[in-house]
N, C-alpha and C positions, 0 to 999 in steps of 0.2 A: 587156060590154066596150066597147060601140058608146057608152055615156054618161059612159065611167068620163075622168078627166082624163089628163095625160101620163103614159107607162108610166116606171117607177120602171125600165127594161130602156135608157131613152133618157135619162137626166138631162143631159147634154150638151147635146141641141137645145131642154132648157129654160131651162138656166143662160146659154147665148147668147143669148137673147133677152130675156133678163132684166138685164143686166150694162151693156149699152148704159141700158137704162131707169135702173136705179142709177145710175148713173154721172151720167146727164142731170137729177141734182137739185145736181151739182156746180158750179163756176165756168162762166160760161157761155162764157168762151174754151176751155175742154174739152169744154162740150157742143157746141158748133158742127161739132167734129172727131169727133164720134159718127152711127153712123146713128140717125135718128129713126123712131120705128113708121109714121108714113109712108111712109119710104123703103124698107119693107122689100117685099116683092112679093106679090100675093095668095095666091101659090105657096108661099108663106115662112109665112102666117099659117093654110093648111090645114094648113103641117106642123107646126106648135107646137098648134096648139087641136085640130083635128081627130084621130080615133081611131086607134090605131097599125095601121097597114095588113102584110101581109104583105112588101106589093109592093115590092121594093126601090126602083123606078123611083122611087118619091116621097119617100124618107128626103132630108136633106138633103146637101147635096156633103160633104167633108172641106174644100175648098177655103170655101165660104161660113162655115164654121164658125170657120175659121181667121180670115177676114177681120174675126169679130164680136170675137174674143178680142184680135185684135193692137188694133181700134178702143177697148176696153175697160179691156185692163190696165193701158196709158200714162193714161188720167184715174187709175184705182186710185192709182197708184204713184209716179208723177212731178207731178202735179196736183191736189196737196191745195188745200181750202176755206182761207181765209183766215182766222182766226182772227178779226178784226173790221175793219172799214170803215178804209179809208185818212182821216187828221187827225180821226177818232173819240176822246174822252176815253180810252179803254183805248188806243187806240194811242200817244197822244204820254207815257200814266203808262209803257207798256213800251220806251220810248223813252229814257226818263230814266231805268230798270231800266238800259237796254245804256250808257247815258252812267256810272253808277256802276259796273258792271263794269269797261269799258275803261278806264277811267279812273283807278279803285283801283288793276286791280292791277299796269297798266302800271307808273306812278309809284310804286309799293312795289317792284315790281322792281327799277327800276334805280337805288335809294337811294344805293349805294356809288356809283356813279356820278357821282348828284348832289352827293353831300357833296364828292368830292376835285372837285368844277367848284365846288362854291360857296368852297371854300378857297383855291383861285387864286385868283380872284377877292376875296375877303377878305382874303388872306397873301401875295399875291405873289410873295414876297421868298421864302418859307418851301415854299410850293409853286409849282414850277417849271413842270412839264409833270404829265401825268397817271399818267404809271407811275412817276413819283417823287412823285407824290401818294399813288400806292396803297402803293408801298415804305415812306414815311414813316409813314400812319396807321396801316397794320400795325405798324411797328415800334415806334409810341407807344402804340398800342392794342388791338392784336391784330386778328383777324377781326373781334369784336362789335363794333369801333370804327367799321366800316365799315357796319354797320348801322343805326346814330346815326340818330334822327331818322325811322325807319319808320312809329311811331304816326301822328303830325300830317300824314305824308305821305300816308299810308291814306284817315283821316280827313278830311282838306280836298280833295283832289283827286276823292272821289267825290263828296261835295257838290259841287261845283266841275261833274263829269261829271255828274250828273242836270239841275244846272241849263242849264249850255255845250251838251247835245244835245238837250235836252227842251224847251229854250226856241228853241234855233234850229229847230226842226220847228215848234214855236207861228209867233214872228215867220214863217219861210219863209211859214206858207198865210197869215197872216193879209197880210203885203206883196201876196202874188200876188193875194186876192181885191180889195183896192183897186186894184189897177194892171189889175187883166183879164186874159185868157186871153194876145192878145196882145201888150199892155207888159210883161208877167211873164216871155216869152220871148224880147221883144229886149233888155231889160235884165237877162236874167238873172244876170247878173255881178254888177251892182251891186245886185239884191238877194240874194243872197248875202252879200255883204259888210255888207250892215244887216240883214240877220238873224243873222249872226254876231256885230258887232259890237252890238247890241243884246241877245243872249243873255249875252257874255261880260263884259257889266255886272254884268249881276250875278252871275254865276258867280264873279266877284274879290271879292266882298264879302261869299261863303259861304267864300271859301278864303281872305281875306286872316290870319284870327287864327291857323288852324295853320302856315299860312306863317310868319309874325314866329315862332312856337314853334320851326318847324322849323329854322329860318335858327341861333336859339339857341342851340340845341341841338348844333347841325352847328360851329359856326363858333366859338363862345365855350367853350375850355377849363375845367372845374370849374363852370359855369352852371348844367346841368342835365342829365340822361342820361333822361329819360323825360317822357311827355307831363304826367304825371301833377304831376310837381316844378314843369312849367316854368310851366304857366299864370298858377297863384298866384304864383310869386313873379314870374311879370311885373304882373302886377295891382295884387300889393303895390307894387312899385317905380314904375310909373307908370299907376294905373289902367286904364281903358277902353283908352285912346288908344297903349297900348303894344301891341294887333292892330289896330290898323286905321292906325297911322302910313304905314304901305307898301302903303296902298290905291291912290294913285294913283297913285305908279311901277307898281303891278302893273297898272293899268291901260293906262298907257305901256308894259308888257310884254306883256301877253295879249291886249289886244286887237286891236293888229294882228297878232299872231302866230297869234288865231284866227279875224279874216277873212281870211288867207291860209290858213291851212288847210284852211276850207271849200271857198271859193272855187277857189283851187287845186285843191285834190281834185276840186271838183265836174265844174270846166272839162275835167283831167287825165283823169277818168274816159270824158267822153262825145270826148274826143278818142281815147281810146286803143278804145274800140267802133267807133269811125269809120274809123280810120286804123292803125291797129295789129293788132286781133285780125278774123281773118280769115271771123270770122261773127257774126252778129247778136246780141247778146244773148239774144234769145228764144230762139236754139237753141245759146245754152250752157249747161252742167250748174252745178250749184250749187257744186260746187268751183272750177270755173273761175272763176265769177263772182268767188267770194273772194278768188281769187288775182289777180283783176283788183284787185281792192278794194287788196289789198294793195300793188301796186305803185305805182298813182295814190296811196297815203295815202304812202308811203316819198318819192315825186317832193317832196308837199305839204309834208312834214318840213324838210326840208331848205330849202327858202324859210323857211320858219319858223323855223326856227332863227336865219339870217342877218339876218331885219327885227327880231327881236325881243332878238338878243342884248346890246346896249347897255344896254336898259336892265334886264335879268336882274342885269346888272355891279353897277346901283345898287340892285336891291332887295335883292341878297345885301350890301351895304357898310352901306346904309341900317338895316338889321335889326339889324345889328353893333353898331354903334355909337350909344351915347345920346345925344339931344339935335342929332344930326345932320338937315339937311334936302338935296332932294333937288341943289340948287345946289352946295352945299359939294361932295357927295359927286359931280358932275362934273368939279368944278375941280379935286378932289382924286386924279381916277382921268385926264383928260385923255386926248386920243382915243385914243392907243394902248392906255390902263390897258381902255377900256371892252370891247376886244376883247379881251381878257385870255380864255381856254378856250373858245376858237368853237370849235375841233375837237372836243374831247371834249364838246360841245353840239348838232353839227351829228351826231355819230354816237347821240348818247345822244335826241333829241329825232327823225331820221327814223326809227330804229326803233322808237322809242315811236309817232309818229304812225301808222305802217302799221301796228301793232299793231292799236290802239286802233279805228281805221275797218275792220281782218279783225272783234276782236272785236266790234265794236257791230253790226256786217254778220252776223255770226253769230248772235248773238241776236238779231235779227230774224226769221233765216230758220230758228231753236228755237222763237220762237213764233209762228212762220209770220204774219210780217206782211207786208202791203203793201210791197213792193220796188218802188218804179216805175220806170223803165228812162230813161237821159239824155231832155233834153226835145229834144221833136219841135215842127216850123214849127206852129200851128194854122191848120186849114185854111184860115179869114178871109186868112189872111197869103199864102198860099199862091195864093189866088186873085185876087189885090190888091182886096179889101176894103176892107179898114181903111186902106188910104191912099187912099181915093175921097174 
């Protein structure tokens, strides 16, 4: 009995001292908050190795046991491993995973939406407001009419989202390593905005061609009712240049609309940790975090909508009509035309954007990646370094 290992009569005083160890092969911000075999007392290590005694006097407390478990289950539980390194190739490919998510099926949700904004805009005359927009194509088209244009929507917007989040994570590190630890975080603003507005280049010129389909589709009565019709016969009728004619107004649409959205969100976010919620990010739960996410992307929406809707005016008029360039179609809509469904834009485009930043926030934290928390002074800065 005196050689044998721990009695199978105590499993407890083994699996406590054993759980801490497990656990310390984890994140090292969860091991930090573990005890370490070290720490444990030499009293602690007779009673785990050494042979099971009678003597009650040397079992160990209820209370220590307790202390090992509560030390224990929060790494278990609450502190999983990261699935790969923070701006790692698997990170910024699942990054562009969560930019096609949010981004699909935001934009295929709110189709009917888009169609009665883009027909204001188109028809003026014909459509008025937005729930006589919905009254109308109902009653010219039924329900399915309202669904017009869901393919191309699906389709280009998640190209559009792998490129727009997967590239703005690329730009973001690649700006911050040329600028340093400290120009990265006094400029942070303005590199946000050239990482956005450098991502959403090309983001428009993976989504420009089902765009012009879409608009088609949406906007021109007997043209086409499916992705499948429309392509070819834009192709037929004016080659190549019939998806990409409304590449550059979509440029004058999305790009500022999605360096404010980043930006925005981003500033929104670490103001609203700062000022707003009443404890740290580190010790909020991952719902919360979400619902943080959420509200900062809905704030970011809504700017967005307003800097970018003029020229939304001309890529829906532009798509429309043949032979038209983007001059005509100003002079033709004049300032008041180009405000034409700011509301039903400014409602359809902050819920899309809070969506889009809960989901792409959520799959992140499905495949447990790298969250890293609003940016902090680096110390350089903090100590006045870097301006000696």
């Amino acid at each position: 009995m005196g050689s044998s290992p721990a009695s199978p009569q105590h499993p407890a005083r083994l699996w406590a001292a054993v759980f801490p160890t497990l656990c310390s092969l984890g994140r090292s911000d969860s091991s930090a908050a573990l005890p370490q075999r070290s720490d444990l007392s030499s009293q602690e290590e007779v009673d785990v190795g050494a042979p099971e005694r009678s003597d009650s006097s040397t079992a160990p407390r209820p209370e220590r046991r307790f202390r090992l478990w509560a030390a224990a289950l929060p790494a278990l539980w609450g502190e999983e491993e990261y699935s790969c390194e923070y701006g790692s190739a698997k990170y910024l490919a699942l990054c562009g995973l969560g930019g096609v998510v949010s981004c699909g099926l935001t934009h295929t949700a709110v189709v009917p939406l888009d169609l009665v904004k883009c027909r204001m805009q188109a028809e003026p005359s014909r459509y008025r407001g937005m729930l006589q927009g919905f009254a109308l194509t109902m009653e010219e088209e039924g329900m399915r009419g309202l669904a017009k244009g869901w393919a191309p929507t699906c389709v280009g917007y998640s190209l559009q989202g792998l490129c727009k989040f997967g590239l703005y994570e690329v730009f973001k590190l690649r700006y911050a390593d040329m600028l340093g630890p400290e120009r990265a975080y006094l400029w942070r603003t303005s590199l946000y905005l050239a990482a956005s507005a450098s991502a959403e280049f090309f983001a428009d010129i993976a989504l420009s061609p089902m765009e012009a389909a879409k608009v088609r589709i949406q906007t021109q009565p007997g043209y086409a009712n499916t992705l499948r019709v429309a392509v070819p016969k834009m192709y037929l009728e004016e080659g190549l240049w019939a998806f990409y004619k409304g590449v550059a107004p979509l440029w004058m649409r999305q790009i500022p609309y999605t360096m404010m959205k980043f930006a925005c969100f981003e500033r929104t976010l670490e103001a609203l940790y700062a000022y707003v919620v009443p404890k740290p990010r580190s010790e909020c739960s991952k719902p919360e975090q979400l619902g943080v996410t959420f509200v900062a992307g809905y704030i970011a929406g809504i700017f967005c909508a307003i800097v970018s809707h003029p020229a939304d005016s001309v890529v829906s008029v532009l798509n429309k009509e043949k032979g038209s360039n983007t001059m005509e179609v100003l002079k033709k809509l004049g300032f008041i035309g180009v405000w034409k469904g700011l509301f039903p834009r400014i409602l359809m485009i902050g819920t899309l954007t809070a969506l889009q930043w809960f989901i792409y926030d959520s799959v992140k934290v499905y495949f447990r990646l790298p969250r890293p928390p609003p940016p902090e002074m680096p110390a350089s800065l903090k100590e006045g370094f870097f301006f000696k």
